[in-house]
N, C-alpha and C positions, 0 to 999 in steps of 0.2 A: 504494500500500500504506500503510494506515494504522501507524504507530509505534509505536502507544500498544496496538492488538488484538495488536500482533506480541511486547509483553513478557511472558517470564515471570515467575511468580511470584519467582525468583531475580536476574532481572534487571531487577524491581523494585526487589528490595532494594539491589542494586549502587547504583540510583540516588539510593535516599532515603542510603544511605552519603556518596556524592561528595554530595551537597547539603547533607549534616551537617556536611560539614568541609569544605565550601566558603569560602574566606574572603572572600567578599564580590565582590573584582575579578579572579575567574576568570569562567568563559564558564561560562552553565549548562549543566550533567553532560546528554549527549547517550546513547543507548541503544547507539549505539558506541561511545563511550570508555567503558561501562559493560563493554561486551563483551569490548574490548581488555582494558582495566584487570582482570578477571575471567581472562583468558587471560594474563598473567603472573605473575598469581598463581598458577596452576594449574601452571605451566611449573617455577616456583620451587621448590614444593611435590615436583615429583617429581623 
């Protein structure tokens, strides 16, 4: 399964997010920690 056909449009954004404020010597923002990271947010929220 390809990675990159499997994002959404939301889950793109998650990404270019973590790579905005990536500080350099983190590990590049992966489509699961995108997802994770998205799901605690969501958690918090309600």
């Amino acid at each position: 399964m390809d990675e990159v056909s499997d994002q959404t449009p939301s889950d793109q954004a998650w990404l270019r997010f973590l790579r905005a404020n990536n500080p350099g010597n983190a590990p590049e923002p992966t489509l699961r920690l995108a997802q994770l990271l998205q799901r605690i947010c969501e958690r918090r929220r309600a």
